[in-house]
N, C-alpha and C positions, 0 to 999 in steps of 0.2 A: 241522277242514278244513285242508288243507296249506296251506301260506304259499309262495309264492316267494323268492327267495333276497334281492330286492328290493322289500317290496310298494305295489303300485299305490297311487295318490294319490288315494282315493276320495274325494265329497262327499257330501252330504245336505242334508236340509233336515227341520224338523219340519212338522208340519199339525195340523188337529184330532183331538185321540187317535192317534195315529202320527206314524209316520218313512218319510221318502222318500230313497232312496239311489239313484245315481244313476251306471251302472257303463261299460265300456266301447261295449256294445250296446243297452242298456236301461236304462229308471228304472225301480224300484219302490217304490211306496209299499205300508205295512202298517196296519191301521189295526183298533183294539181295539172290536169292539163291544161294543152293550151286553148282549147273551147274554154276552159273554167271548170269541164266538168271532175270529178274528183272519181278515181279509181282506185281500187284495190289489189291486194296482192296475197293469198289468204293460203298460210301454210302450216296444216295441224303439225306437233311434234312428234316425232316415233322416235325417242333417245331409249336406247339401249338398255337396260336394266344397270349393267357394270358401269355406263355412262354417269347413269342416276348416284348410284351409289359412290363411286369416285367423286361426286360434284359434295357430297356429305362428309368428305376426310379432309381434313384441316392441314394448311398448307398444298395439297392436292386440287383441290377443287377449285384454287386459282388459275391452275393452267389450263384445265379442265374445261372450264369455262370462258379461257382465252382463245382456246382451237377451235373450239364449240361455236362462239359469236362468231369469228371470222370465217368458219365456212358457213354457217348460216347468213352473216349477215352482207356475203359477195353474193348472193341468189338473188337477193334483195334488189342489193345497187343495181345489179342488170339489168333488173327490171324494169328500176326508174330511169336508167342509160336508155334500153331500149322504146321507153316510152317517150323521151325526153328527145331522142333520135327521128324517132315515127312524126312527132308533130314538128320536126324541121321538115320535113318532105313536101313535097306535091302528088297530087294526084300522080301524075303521071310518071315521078317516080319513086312514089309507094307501088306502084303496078307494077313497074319493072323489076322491082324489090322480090317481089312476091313472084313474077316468075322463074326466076334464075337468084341463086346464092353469090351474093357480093364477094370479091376476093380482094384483099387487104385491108388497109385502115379504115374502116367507115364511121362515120361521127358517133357512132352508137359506141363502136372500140375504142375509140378517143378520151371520151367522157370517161368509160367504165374506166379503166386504167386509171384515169387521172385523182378519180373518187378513191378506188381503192388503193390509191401513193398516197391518198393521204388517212384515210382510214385503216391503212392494214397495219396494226402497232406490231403485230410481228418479223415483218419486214423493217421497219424502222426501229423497231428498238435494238435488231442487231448491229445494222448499218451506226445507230448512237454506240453501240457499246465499243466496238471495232473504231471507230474514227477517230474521236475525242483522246484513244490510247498513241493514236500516232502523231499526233496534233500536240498532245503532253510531253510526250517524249522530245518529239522535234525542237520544243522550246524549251524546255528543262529538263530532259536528259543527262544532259552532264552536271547540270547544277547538285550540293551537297547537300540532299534533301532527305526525309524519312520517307518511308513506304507510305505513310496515312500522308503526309503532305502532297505527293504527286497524285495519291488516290484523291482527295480531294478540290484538289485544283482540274484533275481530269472529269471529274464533276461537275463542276464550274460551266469547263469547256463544253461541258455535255446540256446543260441548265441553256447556257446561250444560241449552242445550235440550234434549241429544240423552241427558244422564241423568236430566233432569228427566223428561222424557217418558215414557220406558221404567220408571222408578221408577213411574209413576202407574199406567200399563196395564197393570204386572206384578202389581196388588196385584188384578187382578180374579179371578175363580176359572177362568174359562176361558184368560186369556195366563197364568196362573201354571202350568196344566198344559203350556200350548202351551211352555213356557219347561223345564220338567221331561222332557220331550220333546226340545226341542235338547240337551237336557244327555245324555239317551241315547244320540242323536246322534254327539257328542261323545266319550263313553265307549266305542262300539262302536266307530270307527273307531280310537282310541288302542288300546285292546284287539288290533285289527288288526294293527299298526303295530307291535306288542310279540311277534309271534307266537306269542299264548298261547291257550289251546281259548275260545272265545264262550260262556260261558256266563255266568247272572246275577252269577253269584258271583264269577268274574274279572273281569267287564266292571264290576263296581260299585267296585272296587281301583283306578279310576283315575281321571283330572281328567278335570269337565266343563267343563272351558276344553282350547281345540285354538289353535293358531299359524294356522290356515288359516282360521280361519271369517270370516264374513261382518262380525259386530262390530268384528275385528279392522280390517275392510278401511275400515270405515268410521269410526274412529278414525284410522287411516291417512292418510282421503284430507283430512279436515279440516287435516292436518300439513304434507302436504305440498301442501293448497291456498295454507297462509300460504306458503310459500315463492315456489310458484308466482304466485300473486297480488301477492308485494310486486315480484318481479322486473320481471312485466310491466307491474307501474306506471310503473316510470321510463323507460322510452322511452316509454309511452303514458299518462300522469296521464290520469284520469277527471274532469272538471269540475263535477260533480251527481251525487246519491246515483244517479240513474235510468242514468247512463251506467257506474256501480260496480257496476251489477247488472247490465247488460247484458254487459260484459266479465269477472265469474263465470260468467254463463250461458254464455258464447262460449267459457270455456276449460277450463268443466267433463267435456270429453272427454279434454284432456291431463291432467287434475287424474285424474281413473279410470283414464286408462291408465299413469300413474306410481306411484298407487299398488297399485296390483295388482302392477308388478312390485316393490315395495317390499316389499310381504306375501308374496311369492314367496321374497324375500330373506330376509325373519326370519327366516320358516318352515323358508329351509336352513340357517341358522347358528345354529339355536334349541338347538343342543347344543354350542357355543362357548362358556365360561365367561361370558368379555366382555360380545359381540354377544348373545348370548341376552336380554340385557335390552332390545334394540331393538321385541321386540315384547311388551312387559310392558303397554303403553300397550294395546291390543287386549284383552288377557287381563283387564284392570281393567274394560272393560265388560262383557266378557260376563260378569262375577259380577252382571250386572245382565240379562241378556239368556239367561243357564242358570238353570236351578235344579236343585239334587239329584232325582233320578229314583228313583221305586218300583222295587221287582223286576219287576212285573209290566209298567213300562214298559220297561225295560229289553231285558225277553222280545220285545215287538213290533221295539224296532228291530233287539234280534238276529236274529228273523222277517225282516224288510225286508233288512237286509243278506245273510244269507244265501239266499233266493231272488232276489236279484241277482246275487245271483256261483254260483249255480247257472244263471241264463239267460243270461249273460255267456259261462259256456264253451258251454252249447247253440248262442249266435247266432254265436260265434266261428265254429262249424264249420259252420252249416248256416244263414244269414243270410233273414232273413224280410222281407217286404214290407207285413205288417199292424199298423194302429195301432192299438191299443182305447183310444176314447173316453173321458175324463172324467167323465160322464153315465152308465156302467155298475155299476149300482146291486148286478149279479151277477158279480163281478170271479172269475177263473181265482180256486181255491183250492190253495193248499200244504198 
């Protein structure tokens, strides 16, 4: 596929059994069933005009883009939940599916939840900010310490939760595919990025660690929270652990939108002898947060990526007004 002379700054995301790529007009996600056979998920963008613009202002357009992925990219996971759901079934109770609406937990609800505990960083990065404050306090509270020492030991506390955590859920067999899937992820867009042909065999030649991704950002914002947080202590000391957490919760939009442009920052100077080590700190989780990818996953996200920059130049010229649902169990096929 030709390259541009400059190429675009594409993202993605993994899901159940596939990759969601996410291009100037459209996201697509690809998603491997269990025939083999490989489906899509194909959703032009309608972002808002004030959306557009907001994602252009600096420090802004970190959060911007934080709300943005995550309601976009749960339409997604559903999809792969409910396809991932559909091919545990039998006939005969795919039929009974289909005539009457299931009430409770169904494997479909299961999965999707469990995907997004572990992809929703805005659920978790409050649960990190809130925890690690009472876990600090509990063990050195009383101790005679400065405001930046408890701030950064509650750091620390927060640095460990967040590999403890992902070390645990990565050892399951379903985050350990979902983790071999970012790593495809990963490898497609670098693949990109290098202007060489997409195929398994080039696309497995390179890191599943990327300067851009999500882990990164969220190793980031914990860094540049200590900062953030010891500053605002001294013209505002905190009197009670409860008032410590209420002013993380209060500054957790400036703590997101600094770091975002921080990860924008590595990410340009990542080929600076120096500075390239600025975002080394990111790259060290996500060897907890990828994992090495099969050929054959490989193949789906080079599927996903390449039928988004297939509809990318389509909508470029001929710009569409229709969304397909998340709930589309019979997705357009490539």
């Amino acid at each position: 596929m030709p390259q541009e002379s400059k190429p675009v700054a594409y993202g993605g995301q993994a899901v159940i059994e596939g990759v969601m790529f996410g291009g100037k007009h459209v996201n697509v996600t690809a998603v491997r069933r269990k025939n083999q056979e490989i489906t899509f998920l194909e959703v032009p963008k309608q972002d808002k005009s004030w959306v557009v613009k907001l994602r252009k202002i600096p420090f802004i357009r970190g959060i911007v883009s934080l709300v943005d992925s995550s309601a976009k990219g749960t339409k997604h996971l559903n999809f792969s939940a409910d396809a991932y759901a559909d091919d545990e079934l039998t006939e005969e109770e795919r039929s009974e599916q289909k005539e009457s609406e299931q009430s409770g937990w169904s494997l479909s609800m299961v999965i999707g939840v469990a995907a997004v505990g572990v992809l929703s960083f805005v659920f978790g990065k409050v649960v990190l900010t809130a925890v690690p404050v009472f876990i600090e306090d509990f063990l050195f509270g009383n101790t005679d310490m400065s405001k930046f020492s408890h701030t950064f030991i509650e750091g620390i506390i927060k640095i460990l939760l967040v590999f403890m955590y992902l070390y645990f859920i990565s050892l399951t067999p379903t985050i350990k595919r979902l983790f071999q899937y970012h790593g495809a992820e990963h490898k497609v867009i670098s693949a990109y990025e290098a202007g060489v042909e997409l195929t398994p065999a080039n696309v497995q030649k390179f890191s599943r660690l990327h300067y851009r991704c999500g882990s990164s950002f969220l190793v980031l914002s914990v860094i540049v929270g200590v900062l953030v947080y010891s500053l605002f202590s001294i013209p505002f000391p905190y009197d009670n652990v409860w008032e410590r957490v209420g002013q993380r919760l209060m500054l957790l939009p400036i703590v997101l939108g600094l770091s975002f442009e921080v990860l924008k920052f590595t990410n340009a100077v990542r080929d600076i002898p120096v500075l390239r080590y600025l975002g080394y700190p990111g790259l060290w989780l996500q060897l907890l947060t990828t994992k090495e990818p099969t050929d054959d996953q490989v193949e789906v996200s080079i599927a996903s990526f390449n039928r988004m920059r297939e509809l990318d130049a389509e909508l470029a010229n001929a710009p569409v007004n229709v969304t397909i649902t998340s709930g589309n169990l019979d997705p357009v096929k490539g």
